[in-house]
N, C-alpha and C positions, 0 to 999 in steps of 0.2 A: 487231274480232273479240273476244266477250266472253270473258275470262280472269280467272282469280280477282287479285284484287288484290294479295295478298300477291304474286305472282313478278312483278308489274308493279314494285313494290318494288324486289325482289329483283334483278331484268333484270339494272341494271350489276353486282352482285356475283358472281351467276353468268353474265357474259358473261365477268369477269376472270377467274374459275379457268376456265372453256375457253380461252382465250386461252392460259393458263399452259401446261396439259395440250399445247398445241397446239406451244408452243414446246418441250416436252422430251418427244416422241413415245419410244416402247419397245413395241418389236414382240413378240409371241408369247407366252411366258412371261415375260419379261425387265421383269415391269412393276412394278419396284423402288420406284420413284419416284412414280410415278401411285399405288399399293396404299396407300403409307404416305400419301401426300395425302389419299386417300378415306378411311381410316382417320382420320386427325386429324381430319378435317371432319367427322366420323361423331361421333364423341368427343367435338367441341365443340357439336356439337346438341342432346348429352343424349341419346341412344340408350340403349336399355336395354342393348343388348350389342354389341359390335364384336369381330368374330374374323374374324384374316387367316389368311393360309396356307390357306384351301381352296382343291383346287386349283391347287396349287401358290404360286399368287401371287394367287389371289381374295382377295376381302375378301366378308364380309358383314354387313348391320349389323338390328336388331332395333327395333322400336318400337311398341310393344303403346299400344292405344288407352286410351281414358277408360274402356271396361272391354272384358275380352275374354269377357266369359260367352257369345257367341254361339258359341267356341270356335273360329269362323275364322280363315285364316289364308292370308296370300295373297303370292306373290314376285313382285317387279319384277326384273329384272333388264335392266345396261346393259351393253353392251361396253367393252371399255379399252384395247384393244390398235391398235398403228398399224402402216403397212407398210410393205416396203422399197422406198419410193420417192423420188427425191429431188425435195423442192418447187420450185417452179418461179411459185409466186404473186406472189412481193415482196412479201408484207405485213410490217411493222415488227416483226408478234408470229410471223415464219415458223420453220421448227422450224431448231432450231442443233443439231442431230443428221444427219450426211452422210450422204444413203442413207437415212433416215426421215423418215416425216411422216403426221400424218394424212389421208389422201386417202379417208377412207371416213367420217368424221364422228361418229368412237366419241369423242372428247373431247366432240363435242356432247351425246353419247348420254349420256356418264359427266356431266356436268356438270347438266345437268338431272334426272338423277334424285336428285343430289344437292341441287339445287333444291329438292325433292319431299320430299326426309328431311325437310331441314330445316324446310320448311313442318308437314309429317307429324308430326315429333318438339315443335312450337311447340304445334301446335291440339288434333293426339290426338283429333279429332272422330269417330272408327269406334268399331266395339262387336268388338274382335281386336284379331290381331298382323300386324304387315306385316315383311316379310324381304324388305330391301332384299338386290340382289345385282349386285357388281363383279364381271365376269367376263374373264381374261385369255383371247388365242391363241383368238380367232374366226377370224380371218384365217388358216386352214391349220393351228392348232392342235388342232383341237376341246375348247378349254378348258370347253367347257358340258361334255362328257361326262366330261371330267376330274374337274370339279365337282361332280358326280351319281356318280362311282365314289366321291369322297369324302365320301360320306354326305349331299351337300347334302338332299336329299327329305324322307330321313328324321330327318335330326336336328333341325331348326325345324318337321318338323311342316309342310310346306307342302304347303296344299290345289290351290288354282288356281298359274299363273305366266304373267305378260304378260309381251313386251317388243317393242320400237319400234325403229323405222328411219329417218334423214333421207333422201327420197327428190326431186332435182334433177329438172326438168323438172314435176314438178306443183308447184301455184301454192304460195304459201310459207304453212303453218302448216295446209291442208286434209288433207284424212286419206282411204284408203281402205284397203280391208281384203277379203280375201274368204274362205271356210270353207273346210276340207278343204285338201288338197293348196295349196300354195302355191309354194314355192320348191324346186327340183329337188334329188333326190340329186346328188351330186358323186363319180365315183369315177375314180379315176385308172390310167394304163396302163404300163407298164416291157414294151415290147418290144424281146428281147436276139435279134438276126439273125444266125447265125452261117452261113459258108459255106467260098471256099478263095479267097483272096488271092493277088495274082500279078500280072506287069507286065498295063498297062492294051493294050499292044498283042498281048496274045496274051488275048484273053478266053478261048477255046477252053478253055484248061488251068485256069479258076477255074471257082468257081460265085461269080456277082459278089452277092454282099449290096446291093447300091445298087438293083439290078433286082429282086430279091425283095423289098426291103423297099416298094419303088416301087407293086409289085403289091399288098402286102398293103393301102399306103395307102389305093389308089383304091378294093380292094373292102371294106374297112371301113367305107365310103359304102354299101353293099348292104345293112347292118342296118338302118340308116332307111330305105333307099328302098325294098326289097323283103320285110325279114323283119318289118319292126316295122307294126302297123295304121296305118293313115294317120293315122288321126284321133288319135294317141299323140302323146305329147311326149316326142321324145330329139332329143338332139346327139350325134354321134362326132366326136370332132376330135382330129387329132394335130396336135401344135404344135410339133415336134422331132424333128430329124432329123440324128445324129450319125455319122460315120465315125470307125473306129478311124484312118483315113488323112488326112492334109488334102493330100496330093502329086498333083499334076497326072498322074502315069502310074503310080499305083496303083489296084489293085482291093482295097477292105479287106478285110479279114477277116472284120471284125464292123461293123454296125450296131447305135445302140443308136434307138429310136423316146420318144418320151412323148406322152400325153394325154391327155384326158380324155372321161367319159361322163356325158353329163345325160339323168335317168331323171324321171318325175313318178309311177312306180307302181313295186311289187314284183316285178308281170309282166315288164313292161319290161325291168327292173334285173336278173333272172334270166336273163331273153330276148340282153340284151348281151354278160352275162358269159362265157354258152355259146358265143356266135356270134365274139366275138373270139377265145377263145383255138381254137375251129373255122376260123375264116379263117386265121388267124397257121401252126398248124401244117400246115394242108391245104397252102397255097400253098408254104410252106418246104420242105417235104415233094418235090412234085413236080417242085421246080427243083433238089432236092439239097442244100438247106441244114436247117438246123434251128433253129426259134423259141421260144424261151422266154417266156412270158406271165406277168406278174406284176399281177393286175385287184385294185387297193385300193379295198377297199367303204370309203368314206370317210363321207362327210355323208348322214344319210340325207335321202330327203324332209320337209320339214317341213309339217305337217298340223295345221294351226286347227280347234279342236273347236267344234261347232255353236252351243251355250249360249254360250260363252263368247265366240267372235266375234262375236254378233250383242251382246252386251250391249258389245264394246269399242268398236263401232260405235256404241250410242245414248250410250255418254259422249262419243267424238269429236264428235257431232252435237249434244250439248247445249254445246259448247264452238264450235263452227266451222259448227254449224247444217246441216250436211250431211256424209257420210261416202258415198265412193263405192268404187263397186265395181273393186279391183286388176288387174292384169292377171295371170297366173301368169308366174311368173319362172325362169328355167332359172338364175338362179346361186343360190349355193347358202348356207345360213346354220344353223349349229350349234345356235342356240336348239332346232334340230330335235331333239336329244337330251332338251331339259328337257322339250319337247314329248311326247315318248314316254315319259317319265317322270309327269306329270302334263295334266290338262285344261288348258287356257287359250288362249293368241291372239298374235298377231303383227300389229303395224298399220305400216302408212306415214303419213310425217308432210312434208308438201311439204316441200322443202327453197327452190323457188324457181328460176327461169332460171340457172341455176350450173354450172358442169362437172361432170362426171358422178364419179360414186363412182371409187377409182383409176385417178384423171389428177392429170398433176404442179401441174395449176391449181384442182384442187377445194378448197373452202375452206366451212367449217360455216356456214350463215346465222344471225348470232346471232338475226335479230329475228322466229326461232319457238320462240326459248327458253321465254316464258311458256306459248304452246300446249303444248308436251309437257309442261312441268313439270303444268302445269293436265288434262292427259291423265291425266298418273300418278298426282295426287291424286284423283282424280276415280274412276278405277280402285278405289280403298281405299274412299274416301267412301260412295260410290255400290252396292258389292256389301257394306260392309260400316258401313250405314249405324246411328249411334249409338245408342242405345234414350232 
């Protein structure tokens, strides 16, 4: 697979800081350690500029080409952040953090596009600036919007913004990509059941929460199967299901519900929000209890613009000789926000026969390191080619 030579080079040195990143994961904002890593590396590149703290804990770094009169100006950005999960691979570089690890491949992500600086920051072969960008609390944070309330957009001047994904089960270092809609909003549910508690052998005298709540479950299945167009894309799924009680001859009091809604449009996501907190209280209502609905518009959809995906596509293709066509993905990924802020694209990048994104056996494939890093220079090269 033809790859620029320079990260064929480079392989083992950026295999060893993912490796590193890998052994001392930090979830959410907490990414202390990782920022000032990317930071120094940044710094030792010769970058024009390096400023942390966007974002709480983002980094991001500058490197204006051989000349920038074409005035462009284009962001990478990588994830940084790892989850709360505890590893399970046995590999020698596994994370020595209990309860963390990366299980979703943002070390790989961070590490390759530091690949890319530094390639980036050596050659200077474009005619602009490129703004690199570390971004903490993808994983449940929305650190991109974070990042974007902190002026990211506007203060480097950033026109376009790509960013990539290791994606398990396609072949290792292939790429596919598709326009428009991609990866599903993500919003989540806090339903509070309240009714009237009381011994479990005299149900008569309660209104039982376990059976309201039971009810509301099953017909929250009715806005996919009956309210939403067939041919749409949502999920309703509740995945929790709590009693104020855990006693074998109690009826609680309260039930508390969680979960979540995967929208792939506005209508949808409108359509959900209505028909939940409609199901929740209607059914509460007629059994004598009362529900409280708390619908968090989280992640919106993420949405690849026309221009821009199809050009991320002919540089994966000038690198891997082919780019195919994605599937749409019902989980969900915050780039969506940089997305809504500027044009740009979203691609996958094979990760390989490997366990899937959070499982305690997922583990980054190093040997599509050169592919991405050779994606994301290629990215800079290619749209903002030298004069």
């Amino acid at each position: 697979m033809p790859v620029k030579n320079r990260f064929a080079e480079l392989h083992d040195d950026i295999t060893a800081w993912r490796r590193d990143l890998h052994e001392h994961p930090e979830i959410l904002f907490e990414t202390h350690r990782t920022s000032a890593t990317v930071a120094q590396k940044l710094r030792a590149f010769g970058c024009d500029e390096v400023t942390e703290g966007i974002g709480r804990t983002g980094v991001v770094g500058v490197i204006k080409g051989k000349s920038t009169a074409s005035g462009k100006v284009i962001g990478l950005r990588a994830d940084m952040d790892a989850l709360p999960i505890h590893e399970e691979t046995g590999l020698e570089y596994a994370s020595k953090t209990d309860g963390a690890m990366h299980a979703c491949g943002h070390d790989g992500h961070t590490a390759m596009l530091l690949g890319a600086a530094q390639y980036l920051a050596e050659t200077r072969n474009f005619d602009g600036t490129t703004v690199v960008i570390f971004q903490p609390a993808e994983e449940g944070g929305g650190g991109a919007k974070v990042m974007c309330d902190d002026d990211l957009m506007d203060r480097w001047g950033i026109q376009e913004v790509y960013g990539m994904h290791n994606w398990p089960g396609m072949p290792a270092g292939s790429f596919a990509i598709r326009p428009g809609p991609f990866f599903a909003a993500t919003d989540l549910l806090d339903i509070e059941i309240e009714g009237l508690g009381g011994h479990a052998a005299k149900p008569n005298e309660t209104v039982d929460t376990t059976v309201v709540a039971s009810q509301i479950v099953s017909a929250l299945q009715t806005i996919v199967s009956r309210n939403a167009d067939p041919v749409g894309n949502i999920v309703v799924s509740i995945t929790s299901f709590q009693t104020s009680s855990n006693a074998y001859n109690v009826i609680p009091q309260k039930v508390h519900l969680k979960g979540t809604v995967r929208t792939m449009s506005l209508e949808l996501r409108d359509l959900a929000d209505k028909r939940v907190n409609e199901i929740c209280s209607g059914i509460a209502s007629a059994m004598g209890a009362v529900a409280r609905v708390t619908y968090h518009r989280n992640y919106p959809v993420m949405v690849n613009h026309g221009e821009q995906t199809e050009f991320a596509a002919d540089v994966a293709r000038s690198i891997s000789g082919d780019c195919a066509e994605a599937p749409l993905v019902m989980g969900g990924e915050d780039f969506a926000f940089m997305l809504e802020e500027r044009p740009g694209a979203y691609i996958l990048v094979g990760n390989g026969d490997t366990a899937m994104v959070h499982h305690p056996k997922y583990n980054f494939n190093d040997e599509i390191i050169p592919v991405g890093c050779s994606w994301w220079a290629g990215i800079v090269e290619q749209r903002m080619t030298a004069a």
